[in-house]
C-alpha positions as CSV (number, residue, x, y, z in Angstrom):
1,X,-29.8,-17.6,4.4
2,X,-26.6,-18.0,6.2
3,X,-28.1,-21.0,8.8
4,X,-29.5,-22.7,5.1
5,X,-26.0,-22.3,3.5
6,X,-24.9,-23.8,6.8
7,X,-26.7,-26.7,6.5
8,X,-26.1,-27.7,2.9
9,X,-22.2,-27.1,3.5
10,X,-22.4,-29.8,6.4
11,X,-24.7,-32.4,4.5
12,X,-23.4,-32.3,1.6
13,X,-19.9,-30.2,0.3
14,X,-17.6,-31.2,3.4
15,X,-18.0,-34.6,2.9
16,X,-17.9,-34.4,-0.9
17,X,-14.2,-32.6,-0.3
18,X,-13.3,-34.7,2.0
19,X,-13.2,-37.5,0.4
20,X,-11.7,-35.9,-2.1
21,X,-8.7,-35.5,0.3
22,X,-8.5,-38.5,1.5
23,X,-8.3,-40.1,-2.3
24,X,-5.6,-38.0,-2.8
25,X,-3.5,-38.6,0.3
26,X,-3.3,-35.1,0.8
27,X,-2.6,-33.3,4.1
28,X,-2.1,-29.8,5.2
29,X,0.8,-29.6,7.6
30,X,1.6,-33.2,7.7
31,X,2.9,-34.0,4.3
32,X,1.8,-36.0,1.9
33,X,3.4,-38.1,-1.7
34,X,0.6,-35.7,-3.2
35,X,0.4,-33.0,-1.2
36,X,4.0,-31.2,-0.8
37,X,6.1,-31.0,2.2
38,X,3.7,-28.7,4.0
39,X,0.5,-29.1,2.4
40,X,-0.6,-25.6,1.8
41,X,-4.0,-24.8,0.4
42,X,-6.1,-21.9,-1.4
43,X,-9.4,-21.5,-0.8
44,X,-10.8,-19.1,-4.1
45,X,-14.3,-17.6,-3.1
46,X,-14.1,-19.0,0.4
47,X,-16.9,-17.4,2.2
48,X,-17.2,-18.1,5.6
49,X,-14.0,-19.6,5.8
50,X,-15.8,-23.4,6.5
51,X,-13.5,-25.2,4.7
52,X,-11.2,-24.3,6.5
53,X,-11.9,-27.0,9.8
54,X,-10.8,-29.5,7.0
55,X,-7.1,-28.4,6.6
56,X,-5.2,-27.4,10.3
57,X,-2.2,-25.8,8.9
58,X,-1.2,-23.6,5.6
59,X,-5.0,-22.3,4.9
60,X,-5.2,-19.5,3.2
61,X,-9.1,-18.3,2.7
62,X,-10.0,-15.5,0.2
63,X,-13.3,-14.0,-0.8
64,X,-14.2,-10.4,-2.1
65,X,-17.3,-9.9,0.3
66,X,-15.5,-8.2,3.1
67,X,-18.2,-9.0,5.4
68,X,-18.1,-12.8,5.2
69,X,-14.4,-12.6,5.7
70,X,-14.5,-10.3,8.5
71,X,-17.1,-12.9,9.7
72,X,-15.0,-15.6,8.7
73,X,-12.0,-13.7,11.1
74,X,-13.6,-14.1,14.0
75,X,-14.7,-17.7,13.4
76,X,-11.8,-18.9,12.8
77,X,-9.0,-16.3,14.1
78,X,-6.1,-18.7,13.2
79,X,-6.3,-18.7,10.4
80,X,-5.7,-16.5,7.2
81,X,-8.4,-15.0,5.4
82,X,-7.7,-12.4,2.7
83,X,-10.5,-9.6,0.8
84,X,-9.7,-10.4,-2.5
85,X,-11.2,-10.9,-6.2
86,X,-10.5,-14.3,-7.6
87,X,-10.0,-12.6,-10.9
88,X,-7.0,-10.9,-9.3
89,X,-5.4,-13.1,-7.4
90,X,-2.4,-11.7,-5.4
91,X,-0.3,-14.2,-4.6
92,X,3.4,-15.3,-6.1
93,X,3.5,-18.3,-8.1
94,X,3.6,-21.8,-6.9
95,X,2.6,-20.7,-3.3
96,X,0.1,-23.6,-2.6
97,X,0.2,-27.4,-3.5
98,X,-3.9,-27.1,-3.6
99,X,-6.1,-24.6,-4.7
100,X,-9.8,-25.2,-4.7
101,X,-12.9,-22.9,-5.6
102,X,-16.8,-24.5,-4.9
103,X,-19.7,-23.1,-6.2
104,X,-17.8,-19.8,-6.8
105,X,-17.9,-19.7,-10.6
106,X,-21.1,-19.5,-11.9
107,X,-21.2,-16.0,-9.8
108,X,-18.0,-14.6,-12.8
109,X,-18.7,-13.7,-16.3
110,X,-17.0,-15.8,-18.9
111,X,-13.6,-13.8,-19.0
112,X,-13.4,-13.5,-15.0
113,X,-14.1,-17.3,-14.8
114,X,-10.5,-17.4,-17.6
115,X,-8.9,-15.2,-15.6
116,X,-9.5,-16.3,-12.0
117,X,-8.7,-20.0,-13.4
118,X,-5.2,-19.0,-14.9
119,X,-4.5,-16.8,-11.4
120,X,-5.7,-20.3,-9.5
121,X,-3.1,-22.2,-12.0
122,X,-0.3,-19.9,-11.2
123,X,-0.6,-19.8,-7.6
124,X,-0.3,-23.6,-7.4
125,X,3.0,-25.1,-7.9
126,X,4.0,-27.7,-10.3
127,X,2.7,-31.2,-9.6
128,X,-0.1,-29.8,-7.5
129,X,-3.6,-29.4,-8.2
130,X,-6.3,-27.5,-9.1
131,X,-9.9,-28.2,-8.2
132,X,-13.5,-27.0,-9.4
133,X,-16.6,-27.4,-8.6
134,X,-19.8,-25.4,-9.5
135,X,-23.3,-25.6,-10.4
136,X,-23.8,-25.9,-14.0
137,X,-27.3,-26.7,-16.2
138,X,-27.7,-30.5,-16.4
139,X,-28.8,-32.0,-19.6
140,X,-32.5,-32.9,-18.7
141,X,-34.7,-30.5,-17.3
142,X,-33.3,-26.9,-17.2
143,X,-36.2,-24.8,-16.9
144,X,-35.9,-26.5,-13.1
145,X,-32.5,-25.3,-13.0
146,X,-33.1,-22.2,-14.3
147,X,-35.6,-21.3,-11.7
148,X,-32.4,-22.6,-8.9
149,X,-29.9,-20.3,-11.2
150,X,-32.5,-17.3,-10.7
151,X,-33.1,-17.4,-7.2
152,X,-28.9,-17.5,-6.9
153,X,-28.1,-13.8,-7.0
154,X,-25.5,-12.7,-9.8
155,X,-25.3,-16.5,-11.0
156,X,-24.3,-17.3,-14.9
157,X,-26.1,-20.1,-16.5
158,X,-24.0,-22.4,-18.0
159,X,-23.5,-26.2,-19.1
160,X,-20.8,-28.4,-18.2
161,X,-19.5,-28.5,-21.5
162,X,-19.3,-24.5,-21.5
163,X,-17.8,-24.3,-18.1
164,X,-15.0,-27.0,-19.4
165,X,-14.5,-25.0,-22.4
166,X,-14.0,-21.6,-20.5
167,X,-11.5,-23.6,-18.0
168,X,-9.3,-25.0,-20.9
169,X,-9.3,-21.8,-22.4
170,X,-5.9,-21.7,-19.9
171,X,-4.2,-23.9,-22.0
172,X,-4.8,-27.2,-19.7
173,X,-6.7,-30.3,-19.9
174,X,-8.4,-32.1,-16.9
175,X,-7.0,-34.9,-15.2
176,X,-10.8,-35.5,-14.3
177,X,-14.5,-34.6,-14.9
178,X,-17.4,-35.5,-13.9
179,X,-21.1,-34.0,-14.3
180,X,-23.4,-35.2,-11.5
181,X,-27.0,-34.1,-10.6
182,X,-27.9,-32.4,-6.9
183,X,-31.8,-31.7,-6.7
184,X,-32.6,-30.2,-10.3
185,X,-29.2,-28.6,-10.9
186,X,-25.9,-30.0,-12.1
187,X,-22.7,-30.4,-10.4
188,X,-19.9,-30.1,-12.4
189,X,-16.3,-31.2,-10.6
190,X,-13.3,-31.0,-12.9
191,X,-9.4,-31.8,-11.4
192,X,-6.2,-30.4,-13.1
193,X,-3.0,-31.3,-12.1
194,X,-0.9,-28.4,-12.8
């Protein structure tokens, strides 16, 4: 499973967040007009600590599986990878300029997806930003995604439009949305500037 997750983070996710990056001008450790002085960055539901090749400076990687963070440790022993729950986030507020969580969502129930969103919110300082994507139904054929949702342990099946709602539910509107289609699934991405 973990060589398969491999695979699909390389074809598809890195590149997807890094041009992201790059249309923001951001940049961890080097500074950036949108990025802060020192570019730090939160990575919610980080796994194996992947991302974290795409920023050289202020990472901080947290996950609650305690074995793909131990795993992610010795990966990457540079860097800062924390056992946490993204429903309880521990950090004070405004520590990073960019907090990100992909495909981590639709693995929290409705009030831990509110909760882990307003933690994500607070952590990130004002004039930074907050980015999310997951895997949502897609209008057109979800009995396909339904099967993808099933075979993804723990995952809640929701549309774009009920993922939106549960993230605004923070008191915030998106700077940006978008509902795109990988395979038979959907792939919501939604930006908040904070």
């Amino acid at each position: 499973m973990i060589l398969a997750e491999k695979i699909f983070f390389k074809l598809f996710e890195k590149k997807g967040l890094e041009n992201y990056l790059k249309s923001i001008e951001f940049s961890s450790g080097g500074g950036s007009a949108s990025g802060g002085k020192d570019g730090r960055v939160l990575d919610v539901g980080c796994g194996y600590g992947w991302y974290s090749e795409l920023f050289p400076k202020n990472y901080t990687g947290i996950d609650i599986d305690e074995e793909k963070i131990n795993n992610a440790r010795k990966q990457h022993p540079n860097v800062r990878f924390e056992i946490m729950s993204a429903a309880n986030l521990a950090f004070s507020e405004e520590s990073f300029d960019l907090s990100f969580s992909i495909a981590v969502l639709h693995h929290l129930k409705d009030e831990e997806v509110i909760g882990a969103f307003k933690k994500m919110l607070q952590a990130t300082r004002e004039g930074g930003r907050v980015l999310i994507i997951d895997m949502v139904l897609p209008k057109k054929l979800q009995w396909l995604a339904k099967l993808g949702f099933l075979a993804d342990k723990g995952a809640c099946q929701r549309s774009f439009e009920e993922l939106l709602e549960l993230l605004m539910k923070a008191g915030i509107q998106p700077r940006f949305k978008s509902l795109s289609r990988f395979l038979h699934l959907g792939i919501g991405v939604f930006e908040f500037l904070v």
